[in-house]
N, CA, C and O atoms as a printed pandas DataFrame, in Angstrom:
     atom_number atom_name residue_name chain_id  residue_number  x_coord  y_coord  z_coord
0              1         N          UNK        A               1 -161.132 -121.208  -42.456
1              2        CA          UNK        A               1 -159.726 -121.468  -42.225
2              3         C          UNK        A               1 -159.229 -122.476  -43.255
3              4         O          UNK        A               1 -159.872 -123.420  -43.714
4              5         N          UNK        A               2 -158.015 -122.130  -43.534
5              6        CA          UNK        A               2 -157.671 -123.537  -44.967
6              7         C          UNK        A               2 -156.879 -124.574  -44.005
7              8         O          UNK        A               2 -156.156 -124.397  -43.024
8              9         N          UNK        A               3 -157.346 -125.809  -44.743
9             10        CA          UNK        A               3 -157.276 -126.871  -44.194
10            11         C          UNK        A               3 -156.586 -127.629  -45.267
11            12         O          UNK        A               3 -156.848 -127.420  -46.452
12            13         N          UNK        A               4 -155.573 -128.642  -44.820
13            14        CA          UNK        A               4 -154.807 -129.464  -45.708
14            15         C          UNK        A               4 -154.749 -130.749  -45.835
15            16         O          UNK        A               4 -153.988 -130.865  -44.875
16            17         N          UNK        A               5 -154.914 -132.013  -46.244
17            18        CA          UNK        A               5 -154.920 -133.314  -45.749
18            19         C          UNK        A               5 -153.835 -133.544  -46.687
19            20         O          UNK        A               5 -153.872 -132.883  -47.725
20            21         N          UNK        A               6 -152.745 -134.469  -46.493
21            22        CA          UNK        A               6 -151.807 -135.182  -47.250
22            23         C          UNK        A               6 -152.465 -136.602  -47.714
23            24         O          UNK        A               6 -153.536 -136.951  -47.219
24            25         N          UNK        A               7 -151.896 -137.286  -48.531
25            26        CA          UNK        A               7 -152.232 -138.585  -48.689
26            27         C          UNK        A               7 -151.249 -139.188  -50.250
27            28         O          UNK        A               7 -150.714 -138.461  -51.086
28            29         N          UNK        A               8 -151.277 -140.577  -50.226
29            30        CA          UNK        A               8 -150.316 -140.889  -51.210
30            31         C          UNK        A               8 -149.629 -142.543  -50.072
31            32         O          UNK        A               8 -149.938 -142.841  -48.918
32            33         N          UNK        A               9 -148.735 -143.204  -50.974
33            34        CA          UNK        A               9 -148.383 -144.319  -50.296
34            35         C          UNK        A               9 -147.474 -143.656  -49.561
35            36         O          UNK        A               9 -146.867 -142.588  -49.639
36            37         N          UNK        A              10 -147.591 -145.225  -48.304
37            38        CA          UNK        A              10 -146.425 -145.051  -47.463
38            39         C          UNK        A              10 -145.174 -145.652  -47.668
39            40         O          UNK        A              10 -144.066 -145.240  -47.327
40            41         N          UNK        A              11 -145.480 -146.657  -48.254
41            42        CA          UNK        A              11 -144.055 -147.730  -48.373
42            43         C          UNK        A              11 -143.683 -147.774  -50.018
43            44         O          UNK        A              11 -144.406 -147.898  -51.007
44            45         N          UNK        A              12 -142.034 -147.594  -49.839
45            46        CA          UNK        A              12 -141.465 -147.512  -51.460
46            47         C          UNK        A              12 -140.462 -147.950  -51.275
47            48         O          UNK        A              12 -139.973 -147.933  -50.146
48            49         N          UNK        A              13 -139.932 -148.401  -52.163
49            50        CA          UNK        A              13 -138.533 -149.126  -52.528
50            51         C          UNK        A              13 -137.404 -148.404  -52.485
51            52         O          UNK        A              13 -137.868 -147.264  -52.502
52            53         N          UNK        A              14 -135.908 -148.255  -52.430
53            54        CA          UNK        A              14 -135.097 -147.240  -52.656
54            55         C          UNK        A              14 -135.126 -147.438  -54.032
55            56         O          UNK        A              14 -135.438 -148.458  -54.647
56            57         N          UNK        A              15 -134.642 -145.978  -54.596
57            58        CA          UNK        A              15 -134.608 -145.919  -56.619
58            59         C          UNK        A              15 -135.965 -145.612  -57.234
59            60         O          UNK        A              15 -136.128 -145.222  -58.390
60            61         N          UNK        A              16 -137.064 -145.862  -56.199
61            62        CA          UNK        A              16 -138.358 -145.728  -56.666
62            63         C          UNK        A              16 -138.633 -144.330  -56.392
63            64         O          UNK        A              16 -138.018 -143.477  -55.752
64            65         N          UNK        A              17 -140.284 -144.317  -57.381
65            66        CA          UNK        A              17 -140.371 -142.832  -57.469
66            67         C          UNK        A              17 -141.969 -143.050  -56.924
67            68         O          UNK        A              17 -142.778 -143.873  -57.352
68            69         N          UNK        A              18 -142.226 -141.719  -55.487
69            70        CA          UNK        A              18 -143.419 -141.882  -55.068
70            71         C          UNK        A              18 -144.225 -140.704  -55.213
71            72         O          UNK        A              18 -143.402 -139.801  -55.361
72            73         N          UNK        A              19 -145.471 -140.169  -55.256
73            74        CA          UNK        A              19 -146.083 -139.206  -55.224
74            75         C          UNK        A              19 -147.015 -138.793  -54.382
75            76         O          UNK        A              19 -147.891 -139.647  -54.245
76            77         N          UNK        A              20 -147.210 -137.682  -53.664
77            78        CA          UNK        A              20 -147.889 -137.481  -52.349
78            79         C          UNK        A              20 -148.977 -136.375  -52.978
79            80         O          UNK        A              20 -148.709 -135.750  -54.005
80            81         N          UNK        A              21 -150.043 -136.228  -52.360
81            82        CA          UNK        A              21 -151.137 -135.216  -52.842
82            83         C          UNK        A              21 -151.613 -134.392  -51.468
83            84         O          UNK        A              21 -151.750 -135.036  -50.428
84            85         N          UNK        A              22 -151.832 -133.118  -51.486
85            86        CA          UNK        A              22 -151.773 -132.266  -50.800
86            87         C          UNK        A              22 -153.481 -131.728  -51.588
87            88         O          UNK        A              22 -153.608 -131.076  -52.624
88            89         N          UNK        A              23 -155.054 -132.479  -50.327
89            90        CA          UNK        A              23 -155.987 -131.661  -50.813
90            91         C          UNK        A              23 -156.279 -130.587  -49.763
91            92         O          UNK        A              23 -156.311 -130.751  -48.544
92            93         N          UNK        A              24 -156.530 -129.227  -50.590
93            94        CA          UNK        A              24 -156.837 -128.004  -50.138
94            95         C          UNK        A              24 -158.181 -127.689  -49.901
95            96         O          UNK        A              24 -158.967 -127.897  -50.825
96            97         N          UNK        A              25 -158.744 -127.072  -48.487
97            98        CA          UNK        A              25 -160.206 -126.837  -48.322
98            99         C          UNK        A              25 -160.208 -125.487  -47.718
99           100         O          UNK        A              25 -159.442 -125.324  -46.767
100          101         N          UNK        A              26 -160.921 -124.511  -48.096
101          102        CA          UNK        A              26 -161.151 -123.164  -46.875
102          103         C          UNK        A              26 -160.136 -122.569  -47.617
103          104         O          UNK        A              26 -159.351 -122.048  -46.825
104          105         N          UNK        A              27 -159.772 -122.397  -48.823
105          106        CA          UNK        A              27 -158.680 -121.639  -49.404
106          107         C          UNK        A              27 -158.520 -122.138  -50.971
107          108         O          UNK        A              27 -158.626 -123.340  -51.211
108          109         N          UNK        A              28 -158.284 -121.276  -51.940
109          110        CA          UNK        A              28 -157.854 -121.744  -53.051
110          111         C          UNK        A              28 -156.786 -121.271  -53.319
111          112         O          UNK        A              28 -156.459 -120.084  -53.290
112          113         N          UNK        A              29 -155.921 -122.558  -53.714
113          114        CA          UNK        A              29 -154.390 -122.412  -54.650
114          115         C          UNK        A              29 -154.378 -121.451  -55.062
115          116         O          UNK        A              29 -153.396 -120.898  -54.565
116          117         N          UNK        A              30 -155.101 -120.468  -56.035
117          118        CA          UNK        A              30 -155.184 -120.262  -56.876
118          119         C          UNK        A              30 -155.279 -118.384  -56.694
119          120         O          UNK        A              30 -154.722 -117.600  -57.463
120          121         N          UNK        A              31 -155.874 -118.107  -55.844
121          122        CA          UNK        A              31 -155.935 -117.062  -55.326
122          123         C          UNK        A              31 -155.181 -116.633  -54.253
123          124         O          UNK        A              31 -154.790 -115.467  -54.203
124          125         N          UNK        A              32 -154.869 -117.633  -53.177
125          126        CA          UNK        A              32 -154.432 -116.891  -51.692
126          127         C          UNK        A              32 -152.547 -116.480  -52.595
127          128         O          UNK        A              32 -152.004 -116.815  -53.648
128          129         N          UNK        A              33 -152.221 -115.718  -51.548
129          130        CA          UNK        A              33 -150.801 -115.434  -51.751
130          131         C          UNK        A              33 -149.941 -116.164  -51.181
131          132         O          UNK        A              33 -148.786 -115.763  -51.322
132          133         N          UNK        A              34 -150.060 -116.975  -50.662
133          134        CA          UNK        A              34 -149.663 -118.086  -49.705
134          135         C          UNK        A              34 -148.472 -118.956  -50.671
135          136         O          UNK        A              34 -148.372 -119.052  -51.894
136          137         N          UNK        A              35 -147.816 -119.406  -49.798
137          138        CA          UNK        A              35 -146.743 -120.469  -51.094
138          139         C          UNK        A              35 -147.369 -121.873  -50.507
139          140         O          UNK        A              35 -147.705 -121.963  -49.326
140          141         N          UNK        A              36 -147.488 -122.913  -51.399
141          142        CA          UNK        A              36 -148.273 -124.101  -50.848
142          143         C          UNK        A              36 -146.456 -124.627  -51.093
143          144         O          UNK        A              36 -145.640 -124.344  -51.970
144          145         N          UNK        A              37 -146.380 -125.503  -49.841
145          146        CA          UNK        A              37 -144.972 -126.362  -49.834
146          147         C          UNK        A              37 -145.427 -127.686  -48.899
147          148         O          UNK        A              37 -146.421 -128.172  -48.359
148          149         N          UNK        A              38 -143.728 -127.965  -49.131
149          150        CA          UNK        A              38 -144.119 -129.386  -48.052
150          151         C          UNK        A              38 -142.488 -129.303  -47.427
151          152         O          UNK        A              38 -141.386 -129.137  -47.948
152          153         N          UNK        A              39 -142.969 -129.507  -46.056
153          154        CA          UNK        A              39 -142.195 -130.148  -45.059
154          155         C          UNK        A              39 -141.678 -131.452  -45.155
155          156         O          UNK        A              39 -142.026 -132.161  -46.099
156          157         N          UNK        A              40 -140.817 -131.902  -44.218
157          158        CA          UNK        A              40 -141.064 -133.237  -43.743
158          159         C          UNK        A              40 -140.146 -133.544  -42.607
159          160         O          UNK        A              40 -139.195 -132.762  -42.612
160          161         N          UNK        A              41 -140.102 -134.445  -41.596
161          162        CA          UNK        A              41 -139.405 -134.665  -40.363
162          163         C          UNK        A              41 -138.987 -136.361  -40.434
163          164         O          UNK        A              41 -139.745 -137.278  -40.118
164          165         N          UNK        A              42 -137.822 -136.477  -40.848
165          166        CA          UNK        A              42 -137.220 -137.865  -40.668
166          167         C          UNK        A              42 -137.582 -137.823  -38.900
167          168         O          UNK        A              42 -138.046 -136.944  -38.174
168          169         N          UNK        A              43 -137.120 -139.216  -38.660
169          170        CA          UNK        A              43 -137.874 -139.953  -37.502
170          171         C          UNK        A              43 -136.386 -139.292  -36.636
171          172         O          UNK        A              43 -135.359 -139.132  -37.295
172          173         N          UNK        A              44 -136.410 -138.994  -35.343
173          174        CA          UNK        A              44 -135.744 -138.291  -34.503
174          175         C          UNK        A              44 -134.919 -137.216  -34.925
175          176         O          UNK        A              44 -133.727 -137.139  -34.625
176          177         N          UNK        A              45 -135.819 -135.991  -35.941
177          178        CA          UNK        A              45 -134.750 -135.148  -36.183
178          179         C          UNK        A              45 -136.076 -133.990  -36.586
179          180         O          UNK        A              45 -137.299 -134.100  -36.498
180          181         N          UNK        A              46 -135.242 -132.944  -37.024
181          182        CA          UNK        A              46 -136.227 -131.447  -36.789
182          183         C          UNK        A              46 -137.377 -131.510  -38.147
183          184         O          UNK        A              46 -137.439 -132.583  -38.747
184          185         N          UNK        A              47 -137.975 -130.738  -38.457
185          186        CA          UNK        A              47 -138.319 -130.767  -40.115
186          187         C          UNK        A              47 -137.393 -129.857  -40.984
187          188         O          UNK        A              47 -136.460 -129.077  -40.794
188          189         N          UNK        A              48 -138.066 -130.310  -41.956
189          190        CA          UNK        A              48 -136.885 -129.782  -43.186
190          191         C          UNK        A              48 -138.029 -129.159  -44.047
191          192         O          UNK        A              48 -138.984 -129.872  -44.354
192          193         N          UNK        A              49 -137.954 -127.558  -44.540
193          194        CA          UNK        A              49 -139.028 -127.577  -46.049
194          195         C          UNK        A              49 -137.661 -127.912  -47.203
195          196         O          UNK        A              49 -136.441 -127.781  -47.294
196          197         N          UNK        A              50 -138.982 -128.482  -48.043
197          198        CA          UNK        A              50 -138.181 -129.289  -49.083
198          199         C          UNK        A              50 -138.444 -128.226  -50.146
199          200         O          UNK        A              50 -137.619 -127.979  -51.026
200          201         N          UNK        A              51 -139.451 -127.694  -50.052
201          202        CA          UNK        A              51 -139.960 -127.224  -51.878
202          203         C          UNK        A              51 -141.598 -126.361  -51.710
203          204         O          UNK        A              51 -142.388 -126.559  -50.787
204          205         N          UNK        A              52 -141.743 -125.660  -52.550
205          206        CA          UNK        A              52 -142.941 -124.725  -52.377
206          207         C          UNK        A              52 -143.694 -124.552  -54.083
207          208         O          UNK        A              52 -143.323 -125.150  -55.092
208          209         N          UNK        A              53 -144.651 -123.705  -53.986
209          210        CA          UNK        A              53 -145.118 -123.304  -55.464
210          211         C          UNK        A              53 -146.028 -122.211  -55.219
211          212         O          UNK        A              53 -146.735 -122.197  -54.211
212          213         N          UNK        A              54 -146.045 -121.457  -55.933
213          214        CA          UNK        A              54 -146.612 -120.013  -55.948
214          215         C          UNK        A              54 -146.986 -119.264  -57.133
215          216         O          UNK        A              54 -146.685 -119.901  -58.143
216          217         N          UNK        A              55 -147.441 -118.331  -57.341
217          218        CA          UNK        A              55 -147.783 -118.150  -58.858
218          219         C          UNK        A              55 -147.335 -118.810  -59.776
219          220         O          UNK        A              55 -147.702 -119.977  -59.915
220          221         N          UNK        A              56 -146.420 -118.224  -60.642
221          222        CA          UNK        A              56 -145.677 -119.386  -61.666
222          223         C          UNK        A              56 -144.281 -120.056  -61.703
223          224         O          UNK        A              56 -143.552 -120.562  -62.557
224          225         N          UNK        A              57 -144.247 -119.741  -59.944
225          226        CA          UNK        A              57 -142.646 -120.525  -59.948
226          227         C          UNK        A              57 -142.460 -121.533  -58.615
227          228         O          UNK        A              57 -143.101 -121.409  -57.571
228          229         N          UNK        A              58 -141.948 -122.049  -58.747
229          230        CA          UNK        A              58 -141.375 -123.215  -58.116
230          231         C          UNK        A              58 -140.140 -122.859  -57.192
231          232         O          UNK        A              58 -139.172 -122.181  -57.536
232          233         N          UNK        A              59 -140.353 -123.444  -55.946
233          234        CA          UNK        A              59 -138.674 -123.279  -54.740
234          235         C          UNK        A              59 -138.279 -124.369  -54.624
235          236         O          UNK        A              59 -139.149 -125.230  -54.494
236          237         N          UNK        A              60 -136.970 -124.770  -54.618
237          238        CA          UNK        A              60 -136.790 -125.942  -53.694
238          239         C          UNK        A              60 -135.363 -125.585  -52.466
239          240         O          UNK        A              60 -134.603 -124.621  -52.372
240          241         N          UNK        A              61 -135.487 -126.808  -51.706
241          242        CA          UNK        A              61 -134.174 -126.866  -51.007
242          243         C          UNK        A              61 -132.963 -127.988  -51.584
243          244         O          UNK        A              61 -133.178 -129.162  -51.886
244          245         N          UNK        A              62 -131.906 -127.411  -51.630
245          246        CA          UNK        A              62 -131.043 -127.990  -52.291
246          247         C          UNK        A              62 -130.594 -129.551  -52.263
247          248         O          UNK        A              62 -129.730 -130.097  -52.950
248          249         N          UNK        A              63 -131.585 -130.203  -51.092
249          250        CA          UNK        A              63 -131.176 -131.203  -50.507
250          251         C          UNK        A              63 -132.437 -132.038  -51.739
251          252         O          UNK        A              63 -132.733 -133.209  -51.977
252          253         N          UNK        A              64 -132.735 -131.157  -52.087
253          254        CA          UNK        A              64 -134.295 -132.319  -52.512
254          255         C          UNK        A              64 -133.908 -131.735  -54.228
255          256         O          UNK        A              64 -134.423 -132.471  -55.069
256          257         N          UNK        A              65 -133.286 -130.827  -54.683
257          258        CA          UNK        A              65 -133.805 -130.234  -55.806
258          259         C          UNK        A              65 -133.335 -131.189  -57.075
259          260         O          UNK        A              65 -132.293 -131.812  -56.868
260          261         N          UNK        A              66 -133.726 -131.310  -57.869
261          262        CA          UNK        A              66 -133.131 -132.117  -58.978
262          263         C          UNK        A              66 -134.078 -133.761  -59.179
263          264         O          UNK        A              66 -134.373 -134.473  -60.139
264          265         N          UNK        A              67 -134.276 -133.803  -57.859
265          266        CA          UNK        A              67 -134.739 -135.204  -57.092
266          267         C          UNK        A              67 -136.658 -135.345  -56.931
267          268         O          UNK        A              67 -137.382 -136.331  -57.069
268          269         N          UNK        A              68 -137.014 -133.803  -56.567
269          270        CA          UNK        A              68 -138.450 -133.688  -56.265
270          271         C          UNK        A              68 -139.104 -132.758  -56.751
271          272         O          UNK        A              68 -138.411 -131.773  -57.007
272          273         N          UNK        A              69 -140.861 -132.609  -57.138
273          274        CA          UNK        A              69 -140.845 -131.622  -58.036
274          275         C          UNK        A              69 -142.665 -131.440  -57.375
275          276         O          UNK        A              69 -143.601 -132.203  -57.136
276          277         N          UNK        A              70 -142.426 -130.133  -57.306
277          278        CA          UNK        A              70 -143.749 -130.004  -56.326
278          279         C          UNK        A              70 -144.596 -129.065  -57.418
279          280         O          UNK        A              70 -144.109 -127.986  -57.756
280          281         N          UNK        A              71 -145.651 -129.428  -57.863
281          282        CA          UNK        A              71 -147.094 -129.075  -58.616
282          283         C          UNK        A              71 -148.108 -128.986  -58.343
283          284         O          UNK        A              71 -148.318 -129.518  -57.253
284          285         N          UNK        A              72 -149.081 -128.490  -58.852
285          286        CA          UNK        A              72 -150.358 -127.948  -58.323
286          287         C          UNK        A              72 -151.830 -128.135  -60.010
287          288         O          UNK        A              72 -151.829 -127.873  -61.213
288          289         N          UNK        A              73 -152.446 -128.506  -59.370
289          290        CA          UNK        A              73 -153.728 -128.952  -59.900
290          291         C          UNK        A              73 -154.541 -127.695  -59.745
291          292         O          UNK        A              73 -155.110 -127.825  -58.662
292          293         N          UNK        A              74 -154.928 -126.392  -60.351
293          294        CA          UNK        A              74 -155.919 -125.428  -59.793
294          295         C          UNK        A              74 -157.235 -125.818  -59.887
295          296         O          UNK        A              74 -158.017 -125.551  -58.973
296          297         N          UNK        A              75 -157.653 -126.534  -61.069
297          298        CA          UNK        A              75 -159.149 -127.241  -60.860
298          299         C          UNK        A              75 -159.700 -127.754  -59.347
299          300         O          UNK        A              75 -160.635 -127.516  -58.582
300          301         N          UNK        A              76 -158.415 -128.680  -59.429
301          302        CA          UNK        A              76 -158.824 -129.822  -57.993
302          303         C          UNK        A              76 -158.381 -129.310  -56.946
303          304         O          UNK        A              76 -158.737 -129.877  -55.912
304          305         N          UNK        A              77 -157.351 -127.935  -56.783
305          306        CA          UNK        A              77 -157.322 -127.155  -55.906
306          307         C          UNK        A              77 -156.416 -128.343  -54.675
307          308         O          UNK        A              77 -156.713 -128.634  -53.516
308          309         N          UNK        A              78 -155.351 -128.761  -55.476
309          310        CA          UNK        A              78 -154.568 -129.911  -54.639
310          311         C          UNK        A              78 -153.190 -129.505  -55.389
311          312         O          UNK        A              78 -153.020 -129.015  -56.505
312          313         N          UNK        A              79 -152.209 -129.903  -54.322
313          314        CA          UNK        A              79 -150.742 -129.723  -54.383
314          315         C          UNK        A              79 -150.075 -131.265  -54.606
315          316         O          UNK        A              79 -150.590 -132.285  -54.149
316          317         N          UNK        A              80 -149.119 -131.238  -55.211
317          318        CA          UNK        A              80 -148.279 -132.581  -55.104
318          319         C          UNK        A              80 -147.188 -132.755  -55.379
319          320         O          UNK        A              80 -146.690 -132.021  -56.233
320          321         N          UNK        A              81 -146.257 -133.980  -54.648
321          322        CA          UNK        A              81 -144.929 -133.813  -54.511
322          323         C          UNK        A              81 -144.974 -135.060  -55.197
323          324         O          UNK        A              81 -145.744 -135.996  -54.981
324          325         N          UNK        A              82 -143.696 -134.940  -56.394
325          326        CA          UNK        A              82 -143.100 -136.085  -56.981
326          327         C          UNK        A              82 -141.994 -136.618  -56.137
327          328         O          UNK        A              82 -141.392 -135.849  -55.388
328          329         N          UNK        A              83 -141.760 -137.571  -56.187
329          330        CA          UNK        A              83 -140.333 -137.819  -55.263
330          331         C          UNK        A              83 -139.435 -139.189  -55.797
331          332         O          UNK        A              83 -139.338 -140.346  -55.387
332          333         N          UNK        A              84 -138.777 -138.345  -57.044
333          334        CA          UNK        A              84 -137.511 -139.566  -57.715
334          335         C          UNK        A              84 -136.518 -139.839  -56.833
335          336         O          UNK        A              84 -136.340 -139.124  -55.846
336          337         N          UNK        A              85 -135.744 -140.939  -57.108
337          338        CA          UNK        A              85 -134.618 -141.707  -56.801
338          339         C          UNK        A              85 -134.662 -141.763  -55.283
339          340         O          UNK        A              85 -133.607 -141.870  -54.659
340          341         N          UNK        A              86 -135.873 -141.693  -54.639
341          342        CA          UNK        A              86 -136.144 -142.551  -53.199
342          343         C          UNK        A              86 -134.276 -143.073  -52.723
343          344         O          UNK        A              86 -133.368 -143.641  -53.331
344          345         N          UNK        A              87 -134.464 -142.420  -51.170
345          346        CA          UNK        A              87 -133.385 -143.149  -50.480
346          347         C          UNK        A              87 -133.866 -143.529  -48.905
347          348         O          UNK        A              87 -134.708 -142.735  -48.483
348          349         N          UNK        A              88 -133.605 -144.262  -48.255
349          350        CA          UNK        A              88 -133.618 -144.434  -47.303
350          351         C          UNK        A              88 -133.822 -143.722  -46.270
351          352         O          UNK        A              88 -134.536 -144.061  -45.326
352          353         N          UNK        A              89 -133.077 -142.452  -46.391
353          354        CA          UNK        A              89 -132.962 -140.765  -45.999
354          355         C          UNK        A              89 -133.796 -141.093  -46.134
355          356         O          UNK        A              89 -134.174 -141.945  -45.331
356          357         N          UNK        A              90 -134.762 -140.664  -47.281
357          358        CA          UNK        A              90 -135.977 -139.854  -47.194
358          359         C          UNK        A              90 -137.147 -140.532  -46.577
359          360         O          UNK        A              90 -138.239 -140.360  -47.120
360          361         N          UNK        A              91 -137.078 -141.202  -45.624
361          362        CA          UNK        A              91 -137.892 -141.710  -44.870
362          363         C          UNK        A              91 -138.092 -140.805  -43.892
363          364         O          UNK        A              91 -137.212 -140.175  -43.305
364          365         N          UNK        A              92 -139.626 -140.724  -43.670
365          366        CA          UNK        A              92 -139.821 -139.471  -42.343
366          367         C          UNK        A              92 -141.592 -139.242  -43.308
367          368         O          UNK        A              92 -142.098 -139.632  -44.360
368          369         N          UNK        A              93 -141.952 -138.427  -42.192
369          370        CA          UNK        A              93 -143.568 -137.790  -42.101
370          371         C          UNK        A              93 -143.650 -136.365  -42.928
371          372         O          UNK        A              93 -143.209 -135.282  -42.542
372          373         N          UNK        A              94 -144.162 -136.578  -43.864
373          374        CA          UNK        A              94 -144.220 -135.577  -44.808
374          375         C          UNK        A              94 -145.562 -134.269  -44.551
375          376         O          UNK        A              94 -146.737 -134.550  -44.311
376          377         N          UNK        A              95 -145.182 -133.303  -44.638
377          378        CA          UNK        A              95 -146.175 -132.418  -44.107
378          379         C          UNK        A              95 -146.792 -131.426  -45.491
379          380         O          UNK        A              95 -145.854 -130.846  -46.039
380          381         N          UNK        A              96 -147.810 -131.207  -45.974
381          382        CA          UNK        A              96 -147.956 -129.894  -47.061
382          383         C          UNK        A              96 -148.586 -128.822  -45.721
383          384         O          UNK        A              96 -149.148 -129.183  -44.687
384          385         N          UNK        A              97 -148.296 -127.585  -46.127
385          386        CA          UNK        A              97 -148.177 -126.549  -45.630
386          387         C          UNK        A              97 -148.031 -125.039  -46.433
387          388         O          UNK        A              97 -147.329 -125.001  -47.443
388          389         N          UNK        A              98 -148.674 -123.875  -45.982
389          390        CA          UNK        A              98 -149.238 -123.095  -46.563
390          391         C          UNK        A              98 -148.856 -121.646  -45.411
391          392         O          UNK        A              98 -149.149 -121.641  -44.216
392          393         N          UNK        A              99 -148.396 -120.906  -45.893
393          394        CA          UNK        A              99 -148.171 -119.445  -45.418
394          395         C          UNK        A              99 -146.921 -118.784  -46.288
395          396         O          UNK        A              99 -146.011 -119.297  -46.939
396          397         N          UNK        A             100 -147.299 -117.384  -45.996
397          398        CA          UNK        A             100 -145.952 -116.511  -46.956
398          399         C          UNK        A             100 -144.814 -116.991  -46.545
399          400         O          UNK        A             100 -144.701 -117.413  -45.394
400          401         N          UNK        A             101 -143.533 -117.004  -47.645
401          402        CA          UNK        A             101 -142.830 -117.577  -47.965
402          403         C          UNK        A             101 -141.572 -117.771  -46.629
403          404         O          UNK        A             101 -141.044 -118.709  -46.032
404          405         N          UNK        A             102 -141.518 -116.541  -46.623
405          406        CA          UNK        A             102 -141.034 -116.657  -45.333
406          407         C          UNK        A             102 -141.251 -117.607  -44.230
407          408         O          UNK        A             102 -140.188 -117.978  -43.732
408          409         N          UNK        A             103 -142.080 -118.003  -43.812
409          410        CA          UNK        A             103 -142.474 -118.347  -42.692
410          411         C          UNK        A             103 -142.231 -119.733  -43.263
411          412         O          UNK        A             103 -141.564 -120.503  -42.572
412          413         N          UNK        A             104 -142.641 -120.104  -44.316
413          414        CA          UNK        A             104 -142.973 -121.645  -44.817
414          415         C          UNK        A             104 -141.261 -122.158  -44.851
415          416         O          UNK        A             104 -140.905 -123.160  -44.229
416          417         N          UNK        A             105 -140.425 -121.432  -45.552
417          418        CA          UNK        A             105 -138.944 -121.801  -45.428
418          419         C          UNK        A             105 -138.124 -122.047  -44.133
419          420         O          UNK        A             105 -137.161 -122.784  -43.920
420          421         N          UNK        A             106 -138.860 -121.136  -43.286
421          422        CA          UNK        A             106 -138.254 -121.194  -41.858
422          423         C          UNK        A             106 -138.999 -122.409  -40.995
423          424         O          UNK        A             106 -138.665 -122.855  -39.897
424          425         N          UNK        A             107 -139.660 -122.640  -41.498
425          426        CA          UNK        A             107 -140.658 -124.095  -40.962
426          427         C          UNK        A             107 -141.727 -123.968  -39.989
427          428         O          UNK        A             107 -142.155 -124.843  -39.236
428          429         N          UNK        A             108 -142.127 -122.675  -40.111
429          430        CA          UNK        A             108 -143.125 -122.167  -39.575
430          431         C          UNK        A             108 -144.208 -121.017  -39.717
431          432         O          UNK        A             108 -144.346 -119.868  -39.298
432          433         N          UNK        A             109 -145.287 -122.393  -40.958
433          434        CA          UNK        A             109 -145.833 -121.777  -41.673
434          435         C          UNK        A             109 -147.220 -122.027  -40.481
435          436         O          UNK        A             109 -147.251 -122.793  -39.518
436          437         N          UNK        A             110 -148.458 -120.912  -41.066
437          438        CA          UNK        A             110 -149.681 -121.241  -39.691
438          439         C          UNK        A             110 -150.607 -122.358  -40.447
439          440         O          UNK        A             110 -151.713 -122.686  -40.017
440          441         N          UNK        A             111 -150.232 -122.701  -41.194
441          442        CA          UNK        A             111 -151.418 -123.836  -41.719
442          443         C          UNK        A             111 -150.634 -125.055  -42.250
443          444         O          UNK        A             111 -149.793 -124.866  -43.129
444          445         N          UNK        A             112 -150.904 -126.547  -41.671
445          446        CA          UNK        A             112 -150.134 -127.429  -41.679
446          447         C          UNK        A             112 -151.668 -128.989  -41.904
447          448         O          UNK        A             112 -152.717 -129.287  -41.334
448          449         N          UNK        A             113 -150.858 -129.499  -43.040
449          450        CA          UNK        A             113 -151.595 -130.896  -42.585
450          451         C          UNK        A             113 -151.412 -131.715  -41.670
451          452         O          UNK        A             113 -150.601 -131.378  -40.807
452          453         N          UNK        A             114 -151.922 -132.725  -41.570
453          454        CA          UNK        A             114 -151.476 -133.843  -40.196
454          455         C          UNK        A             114 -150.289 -134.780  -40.545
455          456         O          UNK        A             114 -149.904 -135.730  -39.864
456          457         N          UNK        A             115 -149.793 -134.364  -41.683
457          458        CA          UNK        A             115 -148.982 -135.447  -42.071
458          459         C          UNK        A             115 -149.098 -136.508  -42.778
459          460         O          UNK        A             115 -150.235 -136.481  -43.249
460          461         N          UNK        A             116 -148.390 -137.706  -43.218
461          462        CA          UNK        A             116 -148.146 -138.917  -43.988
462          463         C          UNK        A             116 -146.858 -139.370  -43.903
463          464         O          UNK        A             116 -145.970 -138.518  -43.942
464          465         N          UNK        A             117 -146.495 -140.767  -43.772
465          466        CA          UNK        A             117 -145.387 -141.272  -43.502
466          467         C          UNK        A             117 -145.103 -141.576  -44.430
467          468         O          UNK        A             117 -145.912 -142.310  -44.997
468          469         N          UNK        A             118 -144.194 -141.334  -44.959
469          470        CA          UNK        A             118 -143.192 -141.819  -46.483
470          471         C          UNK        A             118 -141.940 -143.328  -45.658
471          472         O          UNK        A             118 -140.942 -142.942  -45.049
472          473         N          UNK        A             119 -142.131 -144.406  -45.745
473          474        CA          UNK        A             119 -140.929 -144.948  -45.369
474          475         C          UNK        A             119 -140.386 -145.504  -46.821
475          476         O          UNK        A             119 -141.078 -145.766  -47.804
476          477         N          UNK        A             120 -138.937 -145.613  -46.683
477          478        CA          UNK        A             120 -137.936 -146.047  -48.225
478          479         C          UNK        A             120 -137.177 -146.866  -47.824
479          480         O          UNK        A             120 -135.995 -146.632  -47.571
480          481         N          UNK        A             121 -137.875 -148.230  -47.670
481          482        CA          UNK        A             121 -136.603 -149.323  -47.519
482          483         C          UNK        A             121 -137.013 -150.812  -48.155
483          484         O          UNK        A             121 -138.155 -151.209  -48.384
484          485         N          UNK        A             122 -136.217 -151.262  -48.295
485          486        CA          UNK        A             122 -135.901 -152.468  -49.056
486          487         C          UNK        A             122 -137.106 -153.730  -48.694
487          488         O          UNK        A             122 -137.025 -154.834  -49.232
């Protein structure tokens, strides 16, 4: 079964730029058809997918695009989210996550990490 762990800091400044790593086990990037993305759920509110990666292209959601930039390592068989100009917003539990595209946009993909807390404040 593929398995996901997130990891990366929790605490950032607003304006700052943080980076989260998404390692992959029981599955390779590289082969499955799967879109590797990331979620995330600010603190009393639903999740949001932000952004995905898949053969040679890149998704995002419009709320994040311009701002975050999600890449993939095939050696190390790990995903990762850049995340410029940090706001306050973007405080919440960040999830990487893995299923066809569909499912991953609608926020209900079958393979999910446990999460990581991103907080952005002063």
């Amino acid at each position: 079964q593929v398995q996901l762990q997130e990891s990366g800091p929790g605490l950032v400044k607003p304006s700052q730029t943080l980076s989260l790593t998404c390692t992959v086990s029981g599955g390779s990037i590289t082969t499955s058809h799967f879109y590797w993305s990331w979620i995330r759920q600010p603190p009393g509110k639903g999740r949001e997918w932000m952004g995905a990666i898949a053969y040679d292209s890149t998704y995002y959601a419009d709320s994040v695009k311009g701002r975050f930039t999600v890449s993939r390592d095939n050696a190390k068989n790990t995903v990762y989210l850049q995340m410029n100009s940090l706001k306050p917003e973007d405080t919440g539990i960040y999830y990487c996550a893995t299923d066809y595209l569909g499912r991953v946009v609608a926020g209900t993909p079958d393979y999910w990490g446990h999460g990581t807390q991103v907080t952005v404040s002063s």
